[in-house]
Residue frames relative to the residue before (quaternion, step in Angstrom):
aa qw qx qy qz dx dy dz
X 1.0000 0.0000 0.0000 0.0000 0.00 0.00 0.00
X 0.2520 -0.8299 0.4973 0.0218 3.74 -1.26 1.00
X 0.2615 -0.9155 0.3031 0.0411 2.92 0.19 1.64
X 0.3030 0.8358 -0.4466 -0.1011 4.02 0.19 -0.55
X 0.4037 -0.7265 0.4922 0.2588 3.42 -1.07 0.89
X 0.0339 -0.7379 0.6715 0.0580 3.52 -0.60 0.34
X 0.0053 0.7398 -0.6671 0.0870 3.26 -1.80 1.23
X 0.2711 -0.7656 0.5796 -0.0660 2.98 -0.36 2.47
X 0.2669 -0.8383 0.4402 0.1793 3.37 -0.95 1.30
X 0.3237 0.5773 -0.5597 0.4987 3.00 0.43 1.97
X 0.4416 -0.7200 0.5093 0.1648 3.25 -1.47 1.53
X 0.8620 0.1551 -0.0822 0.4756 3.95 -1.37 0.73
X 0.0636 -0.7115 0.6826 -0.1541 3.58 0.85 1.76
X 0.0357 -0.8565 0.5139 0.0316 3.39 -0.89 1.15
X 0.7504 0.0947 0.0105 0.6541 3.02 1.74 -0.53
X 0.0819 -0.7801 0.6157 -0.0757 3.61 -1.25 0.72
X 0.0254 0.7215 -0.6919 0.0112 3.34 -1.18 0.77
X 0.3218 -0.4679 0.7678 0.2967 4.11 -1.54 0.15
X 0.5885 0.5473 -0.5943 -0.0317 2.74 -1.77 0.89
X 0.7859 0.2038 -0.2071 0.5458 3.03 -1.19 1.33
X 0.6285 -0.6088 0.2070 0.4376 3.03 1.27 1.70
X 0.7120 0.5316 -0.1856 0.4196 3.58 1.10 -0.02
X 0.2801 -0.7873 0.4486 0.3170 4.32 -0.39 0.70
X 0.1983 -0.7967 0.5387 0.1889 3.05 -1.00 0.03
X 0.1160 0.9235 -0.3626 -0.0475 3.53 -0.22 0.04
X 0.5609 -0.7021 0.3994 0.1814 3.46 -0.37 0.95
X 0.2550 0.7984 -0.5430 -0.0520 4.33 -0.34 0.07
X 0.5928 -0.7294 0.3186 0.1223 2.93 -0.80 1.41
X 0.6219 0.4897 -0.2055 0.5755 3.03 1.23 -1.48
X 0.6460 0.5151 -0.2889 0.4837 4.04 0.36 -0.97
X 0.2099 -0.7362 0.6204 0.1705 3.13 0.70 -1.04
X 0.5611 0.6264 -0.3540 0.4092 3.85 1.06 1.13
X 0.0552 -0.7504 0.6171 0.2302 3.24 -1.01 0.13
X 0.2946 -0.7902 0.5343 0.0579 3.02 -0.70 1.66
X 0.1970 -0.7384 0.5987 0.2398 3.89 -1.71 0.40
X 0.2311 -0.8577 0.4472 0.1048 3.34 -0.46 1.15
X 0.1497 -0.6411 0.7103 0.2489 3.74 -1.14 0.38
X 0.4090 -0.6174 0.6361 0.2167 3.73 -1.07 1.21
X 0.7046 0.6091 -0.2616 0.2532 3.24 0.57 -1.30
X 0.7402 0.2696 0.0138 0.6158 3.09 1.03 -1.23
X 0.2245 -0.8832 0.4058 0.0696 3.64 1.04 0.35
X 0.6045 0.4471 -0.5659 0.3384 2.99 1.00 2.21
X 0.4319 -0.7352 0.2680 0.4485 3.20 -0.31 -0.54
X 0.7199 -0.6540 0.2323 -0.0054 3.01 -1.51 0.95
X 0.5683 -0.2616 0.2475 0.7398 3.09 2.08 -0.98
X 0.1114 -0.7589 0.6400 0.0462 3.37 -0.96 1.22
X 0.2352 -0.7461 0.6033 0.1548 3.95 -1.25 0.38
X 0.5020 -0.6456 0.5189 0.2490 3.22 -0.77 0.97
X 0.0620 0.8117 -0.5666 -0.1272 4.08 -0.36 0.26
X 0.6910 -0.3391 0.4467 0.4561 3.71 -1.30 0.16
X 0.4733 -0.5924 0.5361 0.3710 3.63 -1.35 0.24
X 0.5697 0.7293 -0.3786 0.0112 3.63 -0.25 0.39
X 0.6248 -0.4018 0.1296 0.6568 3.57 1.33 0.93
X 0.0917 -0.6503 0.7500 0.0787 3.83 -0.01 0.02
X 0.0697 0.7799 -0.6213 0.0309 3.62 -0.84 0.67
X 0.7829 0.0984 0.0529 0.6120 3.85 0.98 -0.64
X 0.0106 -0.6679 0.7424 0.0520 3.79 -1.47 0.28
X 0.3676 0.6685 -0.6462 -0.0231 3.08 -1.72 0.59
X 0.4958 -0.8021 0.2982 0.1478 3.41 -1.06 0.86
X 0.4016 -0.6936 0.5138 0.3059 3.92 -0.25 0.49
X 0.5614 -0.5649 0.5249 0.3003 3.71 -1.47 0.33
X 0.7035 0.2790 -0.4162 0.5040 4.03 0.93 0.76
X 0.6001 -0.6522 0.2584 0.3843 3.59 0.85 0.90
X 0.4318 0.7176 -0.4618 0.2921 3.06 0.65 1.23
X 0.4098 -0.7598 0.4669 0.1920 4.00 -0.43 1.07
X 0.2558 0.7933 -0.5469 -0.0781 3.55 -0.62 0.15
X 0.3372 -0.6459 0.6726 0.1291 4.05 -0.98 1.49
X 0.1764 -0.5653 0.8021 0.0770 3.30 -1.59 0.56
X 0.2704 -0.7241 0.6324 0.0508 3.24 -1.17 1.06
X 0.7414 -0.2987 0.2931 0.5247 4.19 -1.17 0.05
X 0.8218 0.3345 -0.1957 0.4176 3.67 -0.08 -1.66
X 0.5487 -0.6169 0.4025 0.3955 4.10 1.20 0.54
X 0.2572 0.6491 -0.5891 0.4068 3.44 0.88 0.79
X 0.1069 0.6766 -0.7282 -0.0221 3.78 -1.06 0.84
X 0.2118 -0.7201 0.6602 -0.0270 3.56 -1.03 1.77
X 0.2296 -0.7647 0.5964 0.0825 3.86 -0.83 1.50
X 0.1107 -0.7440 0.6572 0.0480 3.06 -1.49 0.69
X 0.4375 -0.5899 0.6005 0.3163 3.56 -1.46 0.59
X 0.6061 -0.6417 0.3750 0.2831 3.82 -0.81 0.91
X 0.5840 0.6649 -0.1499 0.4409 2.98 1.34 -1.84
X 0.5048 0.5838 -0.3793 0.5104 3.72 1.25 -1.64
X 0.8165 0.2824 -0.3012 0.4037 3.27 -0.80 -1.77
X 0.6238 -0.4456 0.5653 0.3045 4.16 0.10 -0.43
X 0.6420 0.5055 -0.3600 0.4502 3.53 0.89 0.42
């Protein structure tokens, strides 16, 4: 098994998905959703988001984003929208 640590320089990674060869990750405290190259360990394009706990991200098979937030709210986005 291949392990690799990775340290996005963003505070309170709360959530993370792979997709499309590519991380994503959610910070709570920023209030961002961030696109990561692993490979090259930077990032790629961040998105400003509403303040509202960002707790989780994952992505459907018609390019659609969706963040769960603390109170189990799960707000969708079109990929294309945010610029990603």
């Amino acid at each position: 098994m291949i392990e690799q640590l990775i340290q996005p320089p963003h505070e309170d990674i709360s959530g993370m998905d792979y997709h499309d060869n590519v991380l994503y990750m959610v910070s709570d405290t920023e209030d961002l959703l961030i696109k990561y190259d692993i490979k090259k360990q930077r990032d790629i394009a961040t998105v400003k988001l509403s303040p509202y706990a960002q707790e989780g991200v994952a992505f459907d098979d018609e390019n659609n984003i969706y963040i769960a937030n603390d109170n189990g709210s799960v707000f969708k986005y079109d990929k294309n929208f945010l610029g990603l």
